[in-house]
N, CA, C and O atoms as a GROMACS GRO file, in nm:
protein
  308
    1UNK      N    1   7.311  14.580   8.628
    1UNK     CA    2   7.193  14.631   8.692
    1UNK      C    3   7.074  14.640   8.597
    1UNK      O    4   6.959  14.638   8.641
    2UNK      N    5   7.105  14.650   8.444
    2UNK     CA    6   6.989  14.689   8.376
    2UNK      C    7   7.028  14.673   8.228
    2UNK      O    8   7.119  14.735   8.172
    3UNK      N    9   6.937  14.569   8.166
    3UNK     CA   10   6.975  14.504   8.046
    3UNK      C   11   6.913  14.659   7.940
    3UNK      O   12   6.834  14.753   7.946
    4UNK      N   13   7.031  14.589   7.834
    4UNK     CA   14   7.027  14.710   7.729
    4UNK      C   15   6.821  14.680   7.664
    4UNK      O   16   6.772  14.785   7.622
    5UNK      N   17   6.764  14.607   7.660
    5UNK     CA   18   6.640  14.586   7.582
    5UNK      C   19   6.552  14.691   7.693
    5UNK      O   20   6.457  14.763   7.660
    6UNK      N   21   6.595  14.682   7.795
    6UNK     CA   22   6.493  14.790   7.858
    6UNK      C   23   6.517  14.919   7.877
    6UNK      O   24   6.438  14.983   7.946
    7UNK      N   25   6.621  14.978   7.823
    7UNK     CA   26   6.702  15.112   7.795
    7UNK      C   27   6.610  15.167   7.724
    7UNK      O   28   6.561  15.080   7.652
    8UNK      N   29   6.551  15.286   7.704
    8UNK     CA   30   6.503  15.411   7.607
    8UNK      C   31   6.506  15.541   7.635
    8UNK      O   32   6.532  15.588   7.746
    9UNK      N   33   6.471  15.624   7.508
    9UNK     CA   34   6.501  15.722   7.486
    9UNK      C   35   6.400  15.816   7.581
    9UNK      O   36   6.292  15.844   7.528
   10UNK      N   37   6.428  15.877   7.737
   10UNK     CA   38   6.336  15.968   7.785
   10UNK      C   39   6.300  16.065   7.791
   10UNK      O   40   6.204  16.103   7.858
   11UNK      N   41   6.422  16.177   7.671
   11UNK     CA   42   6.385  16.293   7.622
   11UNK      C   43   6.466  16.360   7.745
   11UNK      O   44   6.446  16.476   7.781
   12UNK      N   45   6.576  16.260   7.815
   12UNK     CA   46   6.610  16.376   7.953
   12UNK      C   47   6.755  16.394   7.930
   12UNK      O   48   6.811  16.491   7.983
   13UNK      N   49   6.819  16.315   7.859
   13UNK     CA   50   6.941  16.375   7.862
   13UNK      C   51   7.049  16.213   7.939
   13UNK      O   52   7.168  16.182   7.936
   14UNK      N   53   6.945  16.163   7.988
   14UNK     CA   54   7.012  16.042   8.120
   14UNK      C   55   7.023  15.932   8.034
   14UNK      O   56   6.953  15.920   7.934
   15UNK      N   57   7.095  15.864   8.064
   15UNK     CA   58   7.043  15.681   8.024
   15UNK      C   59   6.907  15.637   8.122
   15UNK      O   60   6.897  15.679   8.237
   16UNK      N   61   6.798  15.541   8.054
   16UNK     CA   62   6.668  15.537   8.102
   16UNK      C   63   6.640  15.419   8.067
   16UNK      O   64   6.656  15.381   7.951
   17UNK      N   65   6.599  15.350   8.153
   17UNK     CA   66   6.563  15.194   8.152
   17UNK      C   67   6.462  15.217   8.241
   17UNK      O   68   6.468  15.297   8.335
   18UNK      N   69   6.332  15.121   8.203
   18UNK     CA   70   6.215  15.095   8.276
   18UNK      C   71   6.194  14.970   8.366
   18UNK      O   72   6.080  14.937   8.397
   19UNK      N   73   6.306  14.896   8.411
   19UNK     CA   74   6.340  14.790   8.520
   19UNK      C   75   6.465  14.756   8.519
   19UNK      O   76   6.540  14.762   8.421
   20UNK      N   77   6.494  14.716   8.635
   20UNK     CA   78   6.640  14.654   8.670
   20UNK      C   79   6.661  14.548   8.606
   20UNK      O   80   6.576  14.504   8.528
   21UNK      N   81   6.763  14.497   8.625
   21UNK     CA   82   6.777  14.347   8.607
   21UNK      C   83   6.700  14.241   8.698
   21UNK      O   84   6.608  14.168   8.659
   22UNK      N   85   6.735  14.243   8.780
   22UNK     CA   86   6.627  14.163   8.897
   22UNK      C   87   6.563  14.287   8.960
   22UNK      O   88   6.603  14.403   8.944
   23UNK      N   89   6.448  14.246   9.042
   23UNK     CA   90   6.398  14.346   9.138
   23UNK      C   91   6.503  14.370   9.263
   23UNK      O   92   6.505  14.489   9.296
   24UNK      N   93   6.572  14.304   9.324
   24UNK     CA   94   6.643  14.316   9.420
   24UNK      C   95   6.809  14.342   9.378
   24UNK      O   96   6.894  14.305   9.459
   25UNK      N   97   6.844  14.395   9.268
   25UNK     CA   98   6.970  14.431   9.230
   25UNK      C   99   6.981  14.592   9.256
   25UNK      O  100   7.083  14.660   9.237
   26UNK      N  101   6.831  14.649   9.313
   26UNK     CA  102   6.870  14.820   9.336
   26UNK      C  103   6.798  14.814   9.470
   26UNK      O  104   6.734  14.710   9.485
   27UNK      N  105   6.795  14.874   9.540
   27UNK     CA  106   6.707  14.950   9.665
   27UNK      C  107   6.685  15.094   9.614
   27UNK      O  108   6.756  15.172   9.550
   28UNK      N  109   6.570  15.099   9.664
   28UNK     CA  110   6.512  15.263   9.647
   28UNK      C  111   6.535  15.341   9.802
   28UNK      O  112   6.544  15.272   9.904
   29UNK      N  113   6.542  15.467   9.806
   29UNK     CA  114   6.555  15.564   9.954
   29UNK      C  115   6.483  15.712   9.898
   29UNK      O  116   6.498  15.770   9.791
   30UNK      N  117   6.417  15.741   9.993
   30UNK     CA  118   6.371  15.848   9.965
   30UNK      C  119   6.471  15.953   9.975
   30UNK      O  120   6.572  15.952  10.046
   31UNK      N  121   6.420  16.064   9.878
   31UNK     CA  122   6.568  16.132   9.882
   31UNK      C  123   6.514  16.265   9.877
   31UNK      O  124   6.419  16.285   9.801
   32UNK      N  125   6.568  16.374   9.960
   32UNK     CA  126   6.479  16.515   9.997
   32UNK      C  127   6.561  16.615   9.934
   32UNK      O  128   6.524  16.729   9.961
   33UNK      N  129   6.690  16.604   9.838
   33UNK     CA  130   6.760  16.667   9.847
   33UNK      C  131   6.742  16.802   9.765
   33UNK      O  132   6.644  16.809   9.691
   34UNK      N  133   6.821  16.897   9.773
   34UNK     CA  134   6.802  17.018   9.691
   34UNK      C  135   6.670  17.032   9.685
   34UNK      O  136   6.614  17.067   9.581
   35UNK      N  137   6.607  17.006   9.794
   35UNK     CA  138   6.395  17.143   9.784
   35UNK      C  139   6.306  16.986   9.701
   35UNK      O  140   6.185  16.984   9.679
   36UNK      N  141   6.379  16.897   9.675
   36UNK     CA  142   6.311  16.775   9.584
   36UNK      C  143   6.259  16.664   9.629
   36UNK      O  144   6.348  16.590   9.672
   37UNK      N  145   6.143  16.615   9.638
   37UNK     CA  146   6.099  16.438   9.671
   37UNK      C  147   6.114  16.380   9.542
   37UNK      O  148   6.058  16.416   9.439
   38UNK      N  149   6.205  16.275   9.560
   38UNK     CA  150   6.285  16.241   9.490
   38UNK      C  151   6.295  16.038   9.535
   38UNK      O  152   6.285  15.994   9.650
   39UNK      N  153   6.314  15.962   9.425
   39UNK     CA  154   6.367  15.834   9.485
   39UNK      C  155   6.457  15.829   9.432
   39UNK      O  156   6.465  15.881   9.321
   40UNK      N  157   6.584  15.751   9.504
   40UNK     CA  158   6.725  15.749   9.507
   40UNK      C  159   6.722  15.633   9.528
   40UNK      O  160   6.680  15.579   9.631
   41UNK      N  161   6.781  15.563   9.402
   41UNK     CA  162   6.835  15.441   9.356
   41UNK      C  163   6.951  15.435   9.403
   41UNK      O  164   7.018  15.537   9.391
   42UNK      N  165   7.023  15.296   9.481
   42UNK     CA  166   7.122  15.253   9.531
   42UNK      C  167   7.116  15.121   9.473
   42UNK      O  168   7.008  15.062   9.471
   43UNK      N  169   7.288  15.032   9.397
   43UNK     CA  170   7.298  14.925   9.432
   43UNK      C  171   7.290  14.883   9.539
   43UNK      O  172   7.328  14.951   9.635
   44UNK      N  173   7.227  14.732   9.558
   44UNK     CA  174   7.174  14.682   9.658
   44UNK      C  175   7.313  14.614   9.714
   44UNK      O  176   7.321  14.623   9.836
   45UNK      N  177   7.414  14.553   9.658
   45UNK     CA  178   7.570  14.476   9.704
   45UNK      C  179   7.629  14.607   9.764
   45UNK      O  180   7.635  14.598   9.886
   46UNK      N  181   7.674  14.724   9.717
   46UNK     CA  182   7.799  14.798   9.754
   46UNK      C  183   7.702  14.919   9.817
   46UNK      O  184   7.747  14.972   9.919
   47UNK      N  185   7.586  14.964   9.773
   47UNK     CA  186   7.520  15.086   9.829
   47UNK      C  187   7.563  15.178   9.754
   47UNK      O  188   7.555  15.279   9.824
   48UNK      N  189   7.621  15.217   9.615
   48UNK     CA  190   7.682  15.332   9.582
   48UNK      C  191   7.559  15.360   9.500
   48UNK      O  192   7.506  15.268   9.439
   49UNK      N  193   7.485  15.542   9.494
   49UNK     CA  194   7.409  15.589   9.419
   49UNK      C  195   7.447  15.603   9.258
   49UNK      O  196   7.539  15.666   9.206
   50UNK      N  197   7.343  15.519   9.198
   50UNK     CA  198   7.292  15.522   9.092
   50UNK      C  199   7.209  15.603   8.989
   50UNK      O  200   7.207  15.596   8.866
   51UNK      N  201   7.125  15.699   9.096
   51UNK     CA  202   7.056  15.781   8.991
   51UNK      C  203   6.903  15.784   9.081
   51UNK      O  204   6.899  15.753   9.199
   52UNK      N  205   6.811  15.818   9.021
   52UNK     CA  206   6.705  15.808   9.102
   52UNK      C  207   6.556  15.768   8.990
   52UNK      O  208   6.539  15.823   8.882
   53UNK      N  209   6.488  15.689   9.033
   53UNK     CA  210   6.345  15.625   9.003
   53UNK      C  211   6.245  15.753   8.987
   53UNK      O  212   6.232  15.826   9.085
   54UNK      N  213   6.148  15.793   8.827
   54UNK     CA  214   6.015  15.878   8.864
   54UNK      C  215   5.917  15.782   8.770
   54UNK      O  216   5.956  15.705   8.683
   55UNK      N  217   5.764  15.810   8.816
   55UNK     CA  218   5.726  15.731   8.780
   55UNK      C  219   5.613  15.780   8.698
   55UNK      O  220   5.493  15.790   8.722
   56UNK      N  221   5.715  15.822   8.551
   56UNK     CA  222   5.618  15.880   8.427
   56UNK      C  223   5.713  15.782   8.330
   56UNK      O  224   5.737  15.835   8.222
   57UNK      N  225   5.766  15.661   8.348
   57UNK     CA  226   5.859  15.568   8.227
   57UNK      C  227   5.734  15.528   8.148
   57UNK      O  228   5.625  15.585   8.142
   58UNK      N  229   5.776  15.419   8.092
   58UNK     CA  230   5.714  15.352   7.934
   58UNK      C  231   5.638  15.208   7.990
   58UNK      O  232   5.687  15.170   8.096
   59UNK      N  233   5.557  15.146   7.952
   59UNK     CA  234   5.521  14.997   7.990
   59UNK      C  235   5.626  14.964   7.946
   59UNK      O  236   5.700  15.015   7.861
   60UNK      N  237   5.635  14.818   8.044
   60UNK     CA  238   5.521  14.762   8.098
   60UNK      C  239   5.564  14.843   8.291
   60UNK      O  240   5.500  14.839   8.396
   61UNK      N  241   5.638  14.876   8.271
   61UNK     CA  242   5.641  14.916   8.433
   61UNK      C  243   5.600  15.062   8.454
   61UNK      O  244   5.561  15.078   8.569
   62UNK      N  245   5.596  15.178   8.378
   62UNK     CA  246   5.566  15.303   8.370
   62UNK      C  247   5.678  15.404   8.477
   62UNK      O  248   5.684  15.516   8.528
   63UNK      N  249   5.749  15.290   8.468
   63UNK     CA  250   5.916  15.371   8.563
   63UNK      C  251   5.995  15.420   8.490
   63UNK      O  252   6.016  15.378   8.376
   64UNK      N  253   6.071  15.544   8.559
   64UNK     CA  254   6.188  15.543   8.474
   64UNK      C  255   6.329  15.571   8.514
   64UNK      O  256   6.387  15.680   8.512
   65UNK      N  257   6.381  15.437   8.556
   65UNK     CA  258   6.538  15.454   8.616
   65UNK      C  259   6.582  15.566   8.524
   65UNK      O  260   6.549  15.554   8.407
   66UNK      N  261   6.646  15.662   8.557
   66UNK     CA  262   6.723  15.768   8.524
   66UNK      C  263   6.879  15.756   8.604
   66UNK      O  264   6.926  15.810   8.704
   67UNK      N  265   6.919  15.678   8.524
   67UNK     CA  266   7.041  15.687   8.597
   67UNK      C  267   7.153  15.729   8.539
   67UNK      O  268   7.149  15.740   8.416
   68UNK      N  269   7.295  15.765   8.618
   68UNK     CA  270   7.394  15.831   8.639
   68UNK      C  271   7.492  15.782   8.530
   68UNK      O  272   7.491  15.663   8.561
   69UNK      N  273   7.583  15.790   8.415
   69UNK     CA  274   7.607  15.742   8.350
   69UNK      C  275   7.754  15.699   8.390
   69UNK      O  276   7.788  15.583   8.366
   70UNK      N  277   7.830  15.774   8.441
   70UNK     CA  278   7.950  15.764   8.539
   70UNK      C  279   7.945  15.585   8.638
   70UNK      O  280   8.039  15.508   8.653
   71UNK      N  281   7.777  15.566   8.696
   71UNK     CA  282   7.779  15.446   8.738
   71UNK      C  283   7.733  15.315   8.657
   71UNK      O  284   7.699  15.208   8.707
   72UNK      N  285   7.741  15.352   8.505
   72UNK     CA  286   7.711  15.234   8.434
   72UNK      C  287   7.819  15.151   8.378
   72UNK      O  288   7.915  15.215   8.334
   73UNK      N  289   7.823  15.044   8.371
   73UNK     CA  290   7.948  14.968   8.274
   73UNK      C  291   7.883  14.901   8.200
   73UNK      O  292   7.791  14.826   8.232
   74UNK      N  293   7.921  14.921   8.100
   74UNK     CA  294   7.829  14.866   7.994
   74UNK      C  295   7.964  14.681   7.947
   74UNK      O  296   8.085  14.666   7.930
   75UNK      N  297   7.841  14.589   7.946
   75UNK     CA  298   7.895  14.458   7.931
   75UNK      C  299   7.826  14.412   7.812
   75UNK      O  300   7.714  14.452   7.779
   76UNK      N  301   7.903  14.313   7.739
   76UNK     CA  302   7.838  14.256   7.568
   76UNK      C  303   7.779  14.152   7.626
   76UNK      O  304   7.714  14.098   7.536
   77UNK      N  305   7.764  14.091   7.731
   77UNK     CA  306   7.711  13.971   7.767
   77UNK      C  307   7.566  14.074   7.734
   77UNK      O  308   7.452  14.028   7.748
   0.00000   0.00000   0.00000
């Protein structure tokens, strides 16, 4: 979902990457949960939540996937 070169440090505690791998490897959903407006990142193949999108990240996109670390697998490719 998200190459290690766009991974950084966001001061939150999460793993944080400022783009996916492709644009169409996540879907975004708005997400209301717990009192919060919130975007809720889903893989786009299986639908399982990933974590959720805010948009104070780093250039060049100023996003910052914050995602779930439980849903990452980390690959050497």
């Amino acid at each position: 979902m998200y190459k290690s070169e766009t991974k950084y440090e966001s001061g939150t505690g999460w793993p944080s990457f400022y783009q996916p791998i492709e644009p169409d490897a996540v879907a975004a959903f708005e997400d209301h949960s717990y009192g919060m407006n919130r975007t809720e990142i889903r893989c786009s193949d299986c639908d399982a939540h990933l974590g959720h999108v805010f948009p104070d990240g780093p250039a060049p996109t100023g996003l910052r996937y914050c995602m779930n670390g439980n849903a990452l697998i980390f690959d050497q490719d």
